[in-house]
MARSE-344165 format. One record per residue: z, y, x of N, C-alpha, C, O in turn; residue in one letter. Coordinates in steps of 0.02 Angstrom, whole numbers, plus 50000, padded with zeros to 5 digits. Atoms other than C-alpha are relative to their C-alpha. Layout:
! MARSE-344165
NODE    n.w    n.v    n.u   ca.w   ca.v   ca.u    c.w    c.v    c.u    o.w    o.v    o.u  r
NODE      Z      Y      X      Z      Y      X      Z      Y      X      Z      Y      X  A
...
! end
This chain:
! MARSE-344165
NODE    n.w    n.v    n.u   ca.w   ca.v   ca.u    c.w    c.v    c.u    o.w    o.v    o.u  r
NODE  50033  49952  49957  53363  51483  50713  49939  49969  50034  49884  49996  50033  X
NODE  50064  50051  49968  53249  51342  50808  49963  49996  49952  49905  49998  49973  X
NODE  50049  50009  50042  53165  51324  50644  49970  50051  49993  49909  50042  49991  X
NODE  50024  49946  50002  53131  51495  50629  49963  50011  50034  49906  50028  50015  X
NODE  50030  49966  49926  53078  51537  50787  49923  49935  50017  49871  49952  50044  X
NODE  50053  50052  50016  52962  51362  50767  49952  50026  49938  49899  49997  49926  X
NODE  50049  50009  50064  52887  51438  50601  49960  50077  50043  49903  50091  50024  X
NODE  50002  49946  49989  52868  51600  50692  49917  49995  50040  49870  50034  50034  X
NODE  50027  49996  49940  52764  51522  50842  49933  49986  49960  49881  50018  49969  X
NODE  50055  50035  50052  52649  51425  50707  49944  50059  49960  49883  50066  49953  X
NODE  50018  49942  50031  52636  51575  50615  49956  50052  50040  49915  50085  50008  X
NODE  50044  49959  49965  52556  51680  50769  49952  49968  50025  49903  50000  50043  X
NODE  50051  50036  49978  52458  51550  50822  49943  49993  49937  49890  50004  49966  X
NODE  50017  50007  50054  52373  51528  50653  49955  50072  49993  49898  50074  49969  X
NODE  49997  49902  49988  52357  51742  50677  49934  49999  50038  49877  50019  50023  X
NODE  50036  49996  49948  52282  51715  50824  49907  49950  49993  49855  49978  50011  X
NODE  50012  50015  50011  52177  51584  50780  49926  50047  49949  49866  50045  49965  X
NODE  50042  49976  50057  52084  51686  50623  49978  50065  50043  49918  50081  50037  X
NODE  50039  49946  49980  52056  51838  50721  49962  49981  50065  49923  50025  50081  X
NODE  50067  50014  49972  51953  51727  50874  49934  49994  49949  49875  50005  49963  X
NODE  50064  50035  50046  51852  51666  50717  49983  50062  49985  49927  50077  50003  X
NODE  50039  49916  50044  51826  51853  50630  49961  50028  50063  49907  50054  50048  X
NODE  50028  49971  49945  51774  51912  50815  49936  49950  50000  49883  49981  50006  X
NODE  50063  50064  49986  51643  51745  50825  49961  50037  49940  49912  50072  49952  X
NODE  50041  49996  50034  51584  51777  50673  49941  50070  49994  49883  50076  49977  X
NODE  50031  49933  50000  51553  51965  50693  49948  49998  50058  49900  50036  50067  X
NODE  50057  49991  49938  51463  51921  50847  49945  49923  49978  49904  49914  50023  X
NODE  50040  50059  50011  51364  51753  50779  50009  50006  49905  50045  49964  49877  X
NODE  49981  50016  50082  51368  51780  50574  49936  49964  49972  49934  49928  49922  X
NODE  50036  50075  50054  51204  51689  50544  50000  49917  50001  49964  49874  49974  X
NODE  49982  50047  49990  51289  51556  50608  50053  49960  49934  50075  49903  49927  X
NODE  49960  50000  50094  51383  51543  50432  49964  50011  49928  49990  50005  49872  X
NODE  50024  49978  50064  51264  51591  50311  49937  49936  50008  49898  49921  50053  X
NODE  50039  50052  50027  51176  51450  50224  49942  50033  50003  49904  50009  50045  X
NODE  50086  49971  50026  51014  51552  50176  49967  50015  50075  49906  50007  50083  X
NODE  50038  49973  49952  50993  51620  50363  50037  49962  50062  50089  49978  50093  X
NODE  49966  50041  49952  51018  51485  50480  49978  50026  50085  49924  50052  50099  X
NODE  49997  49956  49931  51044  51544  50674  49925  50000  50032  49915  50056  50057  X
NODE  50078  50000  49981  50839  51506  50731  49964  49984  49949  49988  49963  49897  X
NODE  50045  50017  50030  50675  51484  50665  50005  49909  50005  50021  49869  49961  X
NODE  49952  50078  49984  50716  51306  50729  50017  49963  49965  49986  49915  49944  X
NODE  49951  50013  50058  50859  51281  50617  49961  49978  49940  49950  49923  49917  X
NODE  50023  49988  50059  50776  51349  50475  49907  49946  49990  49890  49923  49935  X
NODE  50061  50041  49993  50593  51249  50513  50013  49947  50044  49982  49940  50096  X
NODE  50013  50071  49929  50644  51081  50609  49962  49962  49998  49964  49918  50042  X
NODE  50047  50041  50003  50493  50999  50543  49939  49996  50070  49916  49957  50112  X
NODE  50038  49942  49967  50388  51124  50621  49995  49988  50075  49947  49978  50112  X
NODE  49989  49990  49919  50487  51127  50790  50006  49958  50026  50020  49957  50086  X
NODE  49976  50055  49961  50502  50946  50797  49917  49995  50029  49915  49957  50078  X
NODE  50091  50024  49980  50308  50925  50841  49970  50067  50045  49928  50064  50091  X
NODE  49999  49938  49944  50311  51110  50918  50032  50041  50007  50030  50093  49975  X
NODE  49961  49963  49989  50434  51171  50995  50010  50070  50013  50057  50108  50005  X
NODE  50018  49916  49977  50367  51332  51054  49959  50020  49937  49917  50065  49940  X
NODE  50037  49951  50058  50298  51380  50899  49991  50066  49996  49940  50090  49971  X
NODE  49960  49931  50012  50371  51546  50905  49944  50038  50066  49927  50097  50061  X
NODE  50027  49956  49940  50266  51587  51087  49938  50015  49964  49909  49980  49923  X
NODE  50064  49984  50041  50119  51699  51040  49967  49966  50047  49984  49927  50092  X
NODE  50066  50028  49955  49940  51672  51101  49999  50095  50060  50039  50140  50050  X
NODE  49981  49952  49937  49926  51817  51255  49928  50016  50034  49883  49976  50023  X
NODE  50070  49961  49988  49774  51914  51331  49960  49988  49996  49938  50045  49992  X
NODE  50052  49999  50002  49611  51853  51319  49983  49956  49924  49936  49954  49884  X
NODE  49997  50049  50066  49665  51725  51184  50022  50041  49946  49994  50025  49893  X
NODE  49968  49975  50037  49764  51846  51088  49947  50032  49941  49940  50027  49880  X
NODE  50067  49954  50031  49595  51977  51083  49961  49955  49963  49931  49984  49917  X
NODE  50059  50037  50048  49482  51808  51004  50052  49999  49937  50017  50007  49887  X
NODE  49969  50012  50065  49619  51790  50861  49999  50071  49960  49993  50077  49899  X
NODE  50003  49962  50046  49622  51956  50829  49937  50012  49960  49935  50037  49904  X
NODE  50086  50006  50018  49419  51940  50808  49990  49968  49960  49939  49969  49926  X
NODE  50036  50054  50031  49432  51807  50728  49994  50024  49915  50022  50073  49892  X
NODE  50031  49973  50041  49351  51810  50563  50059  49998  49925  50073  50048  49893  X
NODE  49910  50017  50053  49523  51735  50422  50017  50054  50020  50016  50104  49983  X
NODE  49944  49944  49981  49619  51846  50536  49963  50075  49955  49989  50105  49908  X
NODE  50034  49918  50035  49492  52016  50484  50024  49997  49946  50068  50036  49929  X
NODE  50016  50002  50070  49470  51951  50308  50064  50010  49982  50086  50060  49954  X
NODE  49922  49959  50028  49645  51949  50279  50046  50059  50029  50098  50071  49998  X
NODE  49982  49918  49981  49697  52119  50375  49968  50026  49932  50004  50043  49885  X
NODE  50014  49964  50053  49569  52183  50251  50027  50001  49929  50033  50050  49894  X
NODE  49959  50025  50065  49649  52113  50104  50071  50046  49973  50090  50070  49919  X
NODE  49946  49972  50007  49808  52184  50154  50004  50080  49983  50030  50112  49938  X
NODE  50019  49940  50013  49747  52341  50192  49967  50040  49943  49972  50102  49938  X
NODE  50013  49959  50063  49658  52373  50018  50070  49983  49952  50092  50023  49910  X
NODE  49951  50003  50042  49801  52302  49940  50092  50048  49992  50129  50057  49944  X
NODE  49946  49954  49985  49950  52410  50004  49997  50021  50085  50043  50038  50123  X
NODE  49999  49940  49927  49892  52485  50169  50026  50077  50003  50048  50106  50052  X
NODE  49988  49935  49998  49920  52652  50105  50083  50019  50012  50105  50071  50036  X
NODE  49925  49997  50019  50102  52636  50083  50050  49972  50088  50107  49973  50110  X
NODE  49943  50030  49932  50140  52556  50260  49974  50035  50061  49917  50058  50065  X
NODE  49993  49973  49960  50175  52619  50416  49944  49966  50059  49908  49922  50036  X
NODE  50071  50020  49955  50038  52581  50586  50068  49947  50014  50061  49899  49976  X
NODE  49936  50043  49975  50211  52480  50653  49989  49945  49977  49970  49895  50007  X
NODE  49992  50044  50031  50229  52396  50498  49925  49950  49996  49922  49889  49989  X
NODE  50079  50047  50009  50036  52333  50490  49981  49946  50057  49946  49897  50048  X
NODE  50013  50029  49938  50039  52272  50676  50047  49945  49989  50033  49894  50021  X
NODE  49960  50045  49982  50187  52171  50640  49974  49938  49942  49972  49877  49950  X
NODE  50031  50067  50024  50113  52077  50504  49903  49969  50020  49878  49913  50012  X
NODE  50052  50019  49952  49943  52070  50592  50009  49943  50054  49971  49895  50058  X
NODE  49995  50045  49932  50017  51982  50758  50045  49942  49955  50027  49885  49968  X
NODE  49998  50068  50037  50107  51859  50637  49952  49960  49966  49953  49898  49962  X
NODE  50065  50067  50038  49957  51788  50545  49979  49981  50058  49973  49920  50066  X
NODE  50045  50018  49920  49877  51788  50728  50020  49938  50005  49983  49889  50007  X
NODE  49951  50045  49973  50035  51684  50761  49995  49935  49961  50000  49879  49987  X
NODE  50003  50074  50045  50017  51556  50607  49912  49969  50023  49904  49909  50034  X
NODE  50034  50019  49989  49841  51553  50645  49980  49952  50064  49944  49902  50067  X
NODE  49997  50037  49933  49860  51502  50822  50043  49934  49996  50019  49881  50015  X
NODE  49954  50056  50018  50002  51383  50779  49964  49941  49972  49970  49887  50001  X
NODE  50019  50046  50056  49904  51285  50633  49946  49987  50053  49941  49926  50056  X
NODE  50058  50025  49987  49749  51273  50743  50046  49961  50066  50045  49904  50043  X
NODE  49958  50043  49977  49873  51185  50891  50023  49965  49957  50038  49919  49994  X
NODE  49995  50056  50052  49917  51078  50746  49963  49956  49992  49978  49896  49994  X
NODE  50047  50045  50009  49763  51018  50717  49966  49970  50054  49927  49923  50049  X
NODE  50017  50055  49949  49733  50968  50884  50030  49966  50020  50007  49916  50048  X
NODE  49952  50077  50005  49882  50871  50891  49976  49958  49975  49959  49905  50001  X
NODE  50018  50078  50050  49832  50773  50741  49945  49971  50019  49940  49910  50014  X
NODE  50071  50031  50008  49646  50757  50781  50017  49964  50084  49971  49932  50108  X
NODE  49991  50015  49925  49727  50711  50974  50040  49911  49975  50043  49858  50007  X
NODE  49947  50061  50030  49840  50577  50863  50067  49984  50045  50087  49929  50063  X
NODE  49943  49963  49968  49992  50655  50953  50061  49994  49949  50118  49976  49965  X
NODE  49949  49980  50071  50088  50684  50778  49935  49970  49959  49874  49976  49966  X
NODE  50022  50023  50058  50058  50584  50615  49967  50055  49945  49977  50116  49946  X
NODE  50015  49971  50055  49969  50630  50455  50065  50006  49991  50090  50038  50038  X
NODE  49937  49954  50042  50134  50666  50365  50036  50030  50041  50066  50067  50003  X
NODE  49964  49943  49926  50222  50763  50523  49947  50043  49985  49969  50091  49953  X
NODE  50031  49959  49980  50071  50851  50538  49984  50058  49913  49978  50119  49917  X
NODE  49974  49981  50046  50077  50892  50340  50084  50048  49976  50095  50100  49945  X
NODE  49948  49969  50020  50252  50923  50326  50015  50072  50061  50055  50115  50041  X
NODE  49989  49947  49942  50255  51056  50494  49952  50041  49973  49961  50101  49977  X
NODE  50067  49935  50016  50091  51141  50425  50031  50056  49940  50021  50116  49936  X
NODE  49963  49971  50070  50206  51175  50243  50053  50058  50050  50049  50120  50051  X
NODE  49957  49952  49971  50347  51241  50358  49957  50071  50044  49963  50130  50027  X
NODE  50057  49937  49972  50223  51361  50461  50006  50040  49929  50042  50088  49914  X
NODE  50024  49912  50063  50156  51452  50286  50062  50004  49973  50062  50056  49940  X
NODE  49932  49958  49995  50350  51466  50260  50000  50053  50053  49981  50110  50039  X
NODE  50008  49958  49954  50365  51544  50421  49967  50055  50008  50001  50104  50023  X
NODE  50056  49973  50013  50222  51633  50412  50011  50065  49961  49984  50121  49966  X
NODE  49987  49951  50102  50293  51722  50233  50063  50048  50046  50081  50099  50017  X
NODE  49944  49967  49989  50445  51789  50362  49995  50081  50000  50034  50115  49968  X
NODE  50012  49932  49980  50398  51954  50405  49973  50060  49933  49986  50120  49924  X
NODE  50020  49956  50053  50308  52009  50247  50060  49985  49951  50055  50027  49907  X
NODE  49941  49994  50022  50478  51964  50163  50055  50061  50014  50085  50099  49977  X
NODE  49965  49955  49954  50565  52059  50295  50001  50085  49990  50045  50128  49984  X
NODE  50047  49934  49984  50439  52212  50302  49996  50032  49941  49999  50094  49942  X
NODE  50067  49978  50060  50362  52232  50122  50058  50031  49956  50103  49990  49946  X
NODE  49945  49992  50065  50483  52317  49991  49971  49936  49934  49917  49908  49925  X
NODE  50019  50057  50071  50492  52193  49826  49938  50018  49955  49903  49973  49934  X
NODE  50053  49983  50009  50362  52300  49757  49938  50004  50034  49891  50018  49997  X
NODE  50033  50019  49967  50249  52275  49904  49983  49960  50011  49922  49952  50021  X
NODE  50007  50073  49991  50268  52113  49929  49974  49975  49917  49935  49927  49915  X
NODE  50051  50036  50074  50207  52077  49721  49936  50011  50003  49891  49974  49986  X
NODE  50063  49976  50004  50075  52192  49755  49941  49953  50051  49883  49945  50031  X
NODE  50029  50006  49965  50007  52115  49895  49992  49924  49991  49944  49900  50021  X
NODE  49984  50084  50017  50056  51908  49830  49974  49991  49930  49937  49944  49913  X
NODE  50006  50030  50070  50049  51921  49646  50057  49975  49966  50065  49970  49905  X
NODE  49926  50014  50027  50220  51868  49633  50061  50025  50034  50058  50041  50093  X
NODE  49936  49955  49953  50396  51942  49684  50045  49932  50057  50050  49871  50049  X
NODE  49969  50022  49955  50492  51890  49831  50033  49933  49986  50023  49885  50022  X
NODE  49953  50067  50044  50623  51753  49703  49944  49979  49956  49966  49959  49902  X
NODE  50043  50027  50048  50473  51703  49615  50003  49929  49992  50000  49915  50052  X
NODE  50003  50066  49985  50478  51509  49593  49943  49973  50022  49939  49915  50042  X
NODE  50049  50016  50029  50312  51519  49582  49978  49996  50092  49951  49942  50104  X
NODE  50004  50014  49951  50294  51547  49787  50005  49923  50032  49956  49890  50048  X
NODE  50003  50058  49991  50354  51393  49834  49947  49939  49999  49911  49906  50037  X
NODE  50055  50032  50046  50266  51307  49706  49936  49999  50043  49909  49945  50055  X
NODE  50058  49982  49998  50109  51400  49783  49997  49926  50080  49950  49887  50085  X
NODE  50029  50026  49934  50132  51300  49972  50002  49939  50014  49977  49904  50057  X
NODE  50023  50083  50001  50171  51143  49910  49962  49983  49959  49969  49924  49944  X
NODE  50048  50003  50019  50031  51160  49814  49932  49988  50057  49890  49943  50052  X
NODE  50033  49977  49940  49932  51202  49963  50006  49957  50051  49960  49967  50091  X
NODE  49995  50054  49962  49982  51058  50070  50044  49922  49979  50081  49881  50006  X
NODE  49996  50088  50017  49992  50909  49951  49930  49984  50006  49878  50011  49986  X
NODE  50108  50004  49985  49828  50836  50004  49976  49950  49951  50003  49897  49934  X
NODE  50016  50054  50078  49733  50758  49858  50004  49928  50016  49977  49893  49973  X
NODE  49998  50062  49980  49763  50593  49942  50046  49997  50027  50066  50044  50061  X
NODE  49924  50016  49957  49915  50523  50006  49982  49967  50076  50023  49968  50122  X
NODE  50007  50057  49949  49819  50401  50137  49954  50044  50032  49906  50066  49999  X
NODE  50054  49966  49984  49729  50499  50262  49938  49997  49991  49904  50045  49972  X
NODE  50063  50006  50000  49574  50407  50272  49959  50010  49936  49899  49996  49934  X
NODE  50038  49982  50067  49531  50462  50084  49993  50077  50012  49954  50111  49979  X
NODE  50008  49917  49990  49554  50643  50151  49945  49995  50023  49891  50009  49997  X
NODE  50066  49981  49945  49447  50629  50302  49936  49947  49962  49883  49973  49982  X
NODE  50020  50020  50034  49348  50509  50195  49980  49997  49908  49974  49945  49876  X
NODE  49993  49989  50071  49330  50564  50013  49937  49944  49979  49954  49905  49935  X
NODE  50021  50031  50025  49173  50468  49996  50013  49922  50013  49963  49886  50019  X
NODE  49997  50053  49992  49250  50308  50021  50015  49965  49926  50020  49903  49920  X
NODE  49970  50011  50058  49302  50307  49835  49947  49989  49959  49928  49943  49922  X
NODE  50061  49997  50065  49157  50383  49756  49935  49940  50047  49880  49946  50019  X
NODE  50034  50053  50000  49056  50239  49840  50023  49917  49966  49995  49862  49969  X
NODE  49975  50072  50022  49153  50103  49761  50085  50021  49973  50137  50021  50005  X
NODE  49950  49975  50024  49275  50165  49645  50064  49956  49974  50116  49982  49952  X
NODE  49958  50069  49994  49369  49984  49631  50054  50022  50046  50105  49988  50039  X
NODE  49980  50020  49954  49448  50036  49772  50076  50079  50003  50059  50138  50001  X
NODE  49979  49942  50042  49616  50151  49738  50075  50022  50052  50116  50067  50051  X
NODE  49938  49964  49964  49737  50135  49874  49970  49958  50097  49918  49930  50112  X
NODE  50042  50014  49931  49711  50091  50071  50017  49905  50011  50000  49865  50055  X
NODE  50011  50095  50008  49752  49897  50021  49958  49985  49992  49928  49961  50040  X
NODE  50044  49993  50030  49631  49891  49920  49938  50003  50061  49900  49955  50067  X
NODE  50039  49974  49943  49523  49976  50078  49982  49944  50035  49929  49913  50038  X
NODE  50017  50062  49940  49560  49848  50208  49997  49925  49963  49976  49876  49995  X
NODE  50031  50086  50034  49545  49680  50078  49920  50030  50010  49895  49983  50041  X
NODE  50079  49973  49959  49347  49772  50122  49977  49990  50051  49926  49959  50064  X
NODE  49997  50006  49932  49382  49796  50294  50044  49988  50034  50100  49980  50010  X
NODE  49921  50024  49938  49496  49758  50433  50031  50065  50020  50006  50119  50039  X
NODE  49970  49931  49991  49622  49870  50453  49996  50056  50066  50003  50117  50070  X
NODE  50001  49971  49954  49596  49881  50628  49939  50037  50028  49937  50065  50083  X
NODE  50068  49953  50015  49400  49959  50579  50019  50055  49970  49987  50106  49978  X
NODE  49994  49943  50061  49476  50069  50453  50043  50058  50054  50034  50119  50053  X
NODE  49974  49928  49975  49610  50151  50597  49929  50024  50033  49904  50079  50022  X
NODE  50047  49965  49953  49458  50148  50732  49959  50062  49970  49952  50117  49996  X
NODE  50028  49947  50016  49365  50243  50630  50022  50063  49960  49984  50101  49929  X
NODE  49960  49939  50016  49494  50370  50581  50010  50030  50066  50018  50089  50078  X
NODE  49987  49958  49914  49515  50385  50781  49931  50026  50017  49928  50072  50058  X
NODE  50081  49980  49966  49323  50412  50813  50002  50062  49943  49965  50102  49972  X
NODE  50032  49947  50046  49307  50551  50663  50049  50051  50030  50017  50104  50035  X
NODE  49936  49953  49981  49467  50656  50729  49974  49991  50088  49990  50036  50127  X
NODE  50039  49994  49926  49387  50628  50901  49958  50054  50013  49967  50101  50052  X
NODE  50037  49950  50016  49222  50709  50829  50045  50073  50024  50051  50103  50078  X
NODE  49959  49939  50032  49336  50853  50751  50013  50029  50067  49987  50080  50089  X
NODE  49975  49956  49944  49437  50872  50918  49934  50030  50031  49924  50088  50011  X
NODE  50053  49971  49954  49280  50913  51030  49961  50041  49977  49935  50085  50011  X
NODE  50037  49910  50034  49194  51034  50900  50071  50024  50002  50077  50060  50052  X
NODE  49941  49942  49986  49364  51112  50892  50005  50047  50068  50003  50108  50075  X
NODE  50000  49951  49928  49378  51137  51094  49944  50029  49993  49948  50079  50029  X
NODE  50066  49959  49974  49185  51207  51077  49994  50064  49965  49952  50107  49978  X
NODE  50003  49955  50028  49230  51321  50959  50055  50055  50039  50047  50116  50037  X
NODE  49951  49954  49991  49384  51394  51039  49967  50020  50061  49969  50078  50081  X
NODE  50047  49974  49943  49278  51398  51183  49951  50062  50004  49948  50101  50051  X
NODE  50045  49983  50023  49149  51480  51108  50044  50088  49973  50009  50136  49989  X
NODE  49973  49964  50022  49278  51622  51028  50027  50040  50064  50019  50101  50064  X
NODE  49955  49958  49959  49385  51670  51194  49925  50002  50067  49937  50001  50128  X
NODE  50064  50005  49960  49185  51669  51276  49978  49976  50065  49945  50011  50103  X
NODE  49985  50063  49980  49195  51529  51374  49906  49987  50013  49871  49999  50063  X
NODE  50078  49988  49985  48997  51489  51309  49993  50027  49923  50036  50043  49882  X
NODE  50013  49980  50040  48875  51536  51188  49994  49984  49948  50028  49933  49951  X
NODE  50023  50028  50084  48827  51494  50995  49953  49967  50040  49997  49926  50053  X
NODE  50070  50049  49988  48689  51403  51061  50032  49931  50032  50004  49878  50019  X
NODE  49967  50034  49945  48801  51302  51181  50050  49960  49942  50060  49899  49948  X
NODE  49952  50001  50062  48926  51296  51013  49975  49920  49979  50001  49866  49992  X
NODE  50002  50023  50039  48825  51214  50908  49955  49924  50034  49953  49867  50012  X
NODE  50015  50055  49964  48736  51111  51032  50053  49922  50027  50040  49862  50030  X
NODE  49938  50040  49990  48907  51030  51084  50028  49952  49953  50055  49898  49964  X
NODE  49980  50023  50064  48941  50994  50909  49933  49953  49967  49959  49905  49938  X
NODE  50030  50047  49995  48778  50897  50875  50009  49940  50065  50013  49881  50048  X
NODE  50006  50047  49966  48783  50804  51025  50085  49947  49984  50095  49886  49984  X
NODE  49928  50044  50047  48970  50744  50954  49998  49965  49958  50025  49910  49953  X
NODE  50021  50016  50082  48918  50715  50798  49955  49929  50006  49964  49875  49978  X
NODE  50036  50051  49975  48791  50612  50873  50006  49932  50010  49974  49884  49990  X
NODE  49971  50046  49954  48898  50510  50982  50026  49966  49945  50010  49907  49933  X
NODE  49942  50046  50065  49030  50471  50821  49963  49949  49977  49976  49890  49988  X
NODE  50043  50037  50035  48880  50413  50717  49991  49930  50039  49982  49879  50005  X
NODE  50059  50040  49970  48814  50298  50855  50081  49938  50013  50084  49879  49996  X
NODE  49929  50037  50008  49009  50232  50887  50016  49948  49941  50038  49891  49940  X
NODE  49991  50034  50065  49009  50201  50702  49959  49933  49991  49978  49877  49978  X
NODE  50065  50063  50010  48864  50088  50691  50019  49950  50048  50014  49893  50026  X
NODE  49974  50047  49949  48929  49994  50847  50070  49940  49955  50079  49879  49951  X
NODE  49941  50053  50028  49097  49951  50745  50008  49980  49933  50053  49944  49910  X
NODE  49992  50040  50052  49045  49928  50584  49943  49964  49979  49893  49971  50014  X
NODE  50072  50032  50014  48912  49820  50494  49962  50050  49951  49979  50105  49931  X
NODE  50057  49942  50037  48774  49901  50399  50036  50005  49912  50019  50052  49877  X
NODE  49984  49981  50058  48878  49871  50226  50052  50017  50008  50081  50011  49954  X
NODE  49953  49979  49971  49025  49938  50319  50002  50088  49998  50048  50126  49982  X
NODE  50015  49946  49976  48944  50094  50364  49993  50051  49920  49992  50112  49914  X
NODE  50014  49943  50085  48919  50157  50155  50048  50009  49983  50046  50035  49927  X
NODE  49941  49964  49994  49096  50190  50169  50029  50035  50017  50079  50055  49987  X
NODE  49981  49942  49956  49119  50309  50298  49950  50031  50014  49972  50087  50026  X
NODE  50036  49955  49999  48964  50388  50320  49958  50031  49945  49937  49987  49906  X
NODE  50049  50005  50051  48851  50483  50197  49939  49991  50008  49901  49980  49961  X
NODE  50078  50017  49979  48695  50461  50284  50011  49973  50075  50037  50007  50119  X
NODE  50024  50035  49933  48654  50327  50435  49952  49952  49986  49953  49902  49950  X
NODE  50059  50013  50017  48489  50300  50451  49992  49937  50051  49999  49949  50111  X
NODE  50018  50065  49993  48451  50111  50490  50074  49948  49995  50086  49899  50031  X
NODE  49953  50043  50030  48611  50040  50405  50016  50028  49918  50073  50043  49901  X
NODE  50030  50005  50070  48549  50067  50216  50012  50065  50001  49973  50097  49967  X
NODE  49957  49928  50053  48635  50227  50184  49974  50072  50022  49984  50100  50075  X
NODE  50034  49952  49994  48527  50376  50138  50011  50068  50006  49963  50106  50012  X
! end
């Protein structure tokens, strides 16, 4: 009878047990499903390790320059000849304020990197997760026939994928051949960033990866400046010469004149025309 009454207790507990979990699950089920993990978070931790708030939009005065902005139009229009007719004003706004959202995101990206906040490959591998992200809504939104129409390929295509790590393998593995392409085609001996610094000293080759992403950052703030009307095109482009300026004049300070036909394509009184 004690055994019984022992298999009995096991037995409701066990009961009890499976129906807290069926109640959890009914109230948390993407907490179980491999494909749809509980946040964007989850599902992008590259992304969220370098920005956490990814997900916050941009908000009134900033919001109105993204929607202005000129990517953002070009691709509304895109969408709109391509299957506008078929979607709802709802449905258009919601993938509208998401590109806004990747757009705003990726350009906070790039002032991390050009801030040297987050690495080249962080700042690579979070940019891939974004145009995932990015793809959520027109997944979400688009019927399977909408979404080919408007991509070129269907929703399970392999060929997606394919497309964004296409799109952010950068033809160089070592940054300074990115932000530098002519460092090659001036001396084509030269094939990996060993190679580079047996040239120069390594600690010329970062400086002047920190002075060019310096440049970058400060035309960047003059532009965003310049967009949420801040100042004018004149003020723009003025900001951005006098930068440009400064880098050049930096450059010549830290390298020697056969130094300088590596990183610049033209500086006039260290040979290079």
């Amino acid at each position: 009878m004690e055994r019984y009454l022992r298999i009995i207790l096991i037995a409701s507990v066990i009961v009890l047990m499976v129906c807290v979990a069926i109640a959890f699950y009914g109230q948390h089920p993407c907490l179980f499903s491999g494909s749809h993990r509980a946040t964007a978070a989850d599902r992008y931790p590259r992304l969220a390790a370098v920005m956490a708030d990814f997900e916050a939009p941009p908000t009134g005065k900033e919001l109105e320059a993204w929607r202005n902005n000129s990517v953002h139009q070009s691709w509304m229009l895109v969408v709109e000849d391509r299957i506008g007719e078929s979607l709802k004003d709802e449905t258009m706004e919601r993938i509208a304020l998401q590109h806004i959202q990747m757009l705003y995101v990726h350009d906070r990206l790039v002032e991390k990197c050009n801030l040297e906040e987050i690495s080249w490959n962080d700042w690579i591998a979070a940019c891939a997760e974004l145009t995932q992200w990015s793809d959520e809504v027109c997944r979400r939104e688009l019927t399977d026939g909408e979404y080919e129409k408007l991509w070129g390929y269907g929703k399970n295509d392999p060929v997606a994928r394919e497309n964004i790590e296409a799109l952010w393998t950068p033809p160089d593995s070592a940054e300074v051949f990115v932000l530098f392409p002519q460092i090659k085609e001036h001396d084509p001996s030269i094939v990996t960033e060993q190679d580079l610094c047996g040239k120069i000293a390594r600690e010329k080759v970062d400086r002047a990866v920190s002075l060019y992403k310096k440049m970058l950052y400060d035309q960047q703030m003059a532009e965003r400046d310049f967009h949420v009307g801040k100042i004018g095109m004149s003020e723009m482009v003025s900001s951005g010469n006098v930068s440009h300026k400064s880098y050049k004049a930096k450059m010549k300070e830290l390298l020697t004149a056969d130094e300088c036909r590596y990183f610049l394509w033209e500086c006039e009184g260290c040979g290079v025309e």
